[in-house]
N, C-alpha and C positions, 0 to 999 in steps of 0.2 A: 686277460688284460691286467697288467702292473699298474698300483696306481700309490703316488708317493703323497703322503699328506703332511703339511707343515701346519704346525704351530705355535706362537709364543711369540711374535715379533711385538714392535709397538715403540713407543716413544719415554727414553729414561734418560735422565741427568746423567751429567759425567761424574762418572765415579761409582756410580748406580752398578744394577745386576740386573740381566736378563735369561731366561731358562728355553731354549727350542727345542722342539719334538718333533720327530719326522717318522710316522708309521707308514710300512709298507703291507699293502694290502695285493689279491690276486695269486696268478701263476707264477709266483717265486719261491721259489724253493732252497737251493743252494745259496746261499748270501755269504758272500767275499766281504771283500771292502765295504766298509758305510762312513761317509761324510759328510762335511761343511766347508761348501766356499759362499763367496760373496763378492758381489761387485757393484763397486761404487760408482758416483755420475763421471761417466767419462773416460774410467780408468778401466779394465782388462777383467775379465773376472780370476781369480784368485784362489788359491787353496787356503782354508783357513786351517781344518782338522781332518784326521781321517783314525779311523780304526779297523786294525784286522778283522778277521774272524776269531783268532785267536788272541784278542785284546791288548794288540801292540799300538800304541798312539805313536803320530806323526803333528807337530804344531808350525804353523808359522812361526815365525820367530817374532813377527808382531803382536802375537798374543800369548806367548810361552808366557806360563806362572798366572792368568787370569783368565782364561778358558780352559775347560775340562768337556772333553767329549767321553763320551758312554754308549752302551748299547745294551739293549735287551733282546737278545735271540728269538726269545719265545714270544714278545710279542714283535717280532720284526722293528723294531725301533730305535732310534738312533739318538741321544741326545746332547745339546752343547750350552752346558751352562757357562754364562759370560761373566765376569765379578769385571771394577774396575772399569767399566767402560769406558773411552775416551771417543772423542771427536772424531776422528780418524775412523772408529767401529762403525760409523754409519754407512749403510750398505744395504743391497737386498742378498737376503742368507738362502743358499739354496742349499738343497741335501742332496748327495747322492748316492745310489747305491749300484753295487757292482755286483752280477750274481756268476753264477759258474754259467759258462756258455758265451764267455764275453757280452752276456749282456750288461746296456749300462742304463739305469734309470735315472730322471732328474726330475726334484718338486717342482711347484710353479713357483716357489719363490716368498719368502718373508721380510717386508722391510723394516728395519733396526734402524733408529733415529737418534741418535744422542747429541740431545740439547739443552743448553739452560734455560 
């Protein structure tokens, strides 16, 4: 059993920094793609970040230049630091991971709150 663990959400000022982590633990082996979406009250959920296996980023264009995603192979880990927050960043952030076999994994979800 895959099992995706988030961490790092919480409540910062705009303008503030936040850091998420999303470890993959279990029978996963091959790891493709590792990301970050998020979706807001109401609104679609959304691509925010994503990374190859061979550490090509893809960004929204809502966050290009103030998020940086990363990853750590060896320990299965995926991470998305936020610089800059604004209003609009508040969301619940979920990670996802892609492995060989089409399989697709997804956390339970981190909520990011940017308020004054």
């Amino acid at each position: 059993q895959v099992q995706l663990v988030e961490s790092g959400g919480g409540l910062v000022q705009p303008g503030g920094s936040l850091g998420l982590s999303c470890a993959a633990s279990g029978s996963i082996f091959i790891i493709l793609n590792m990301g970050w979406y998020r979706q807001a009250p109401g609104k679609q959920r959304e691509l925010v970040a994503v990374i190859s296996s061979g550490g090509i980023t893809n960004y929204a264009d809502s966050v290009k230049g103030r998020f940086t995603i990363s990853r750590d192979n060896a320990k299965k880990t995926v991470y998305l630091q936020m610089n800059s927050l604004q209003y609009e960043d508040t969301a619940v952030y979920y990670c996802r991971v892609v492995a060989a076999g089409s399989r697709d994994y997804w956390g339970q979800g981190t909520q990011v709150t940017v308020s004054s």
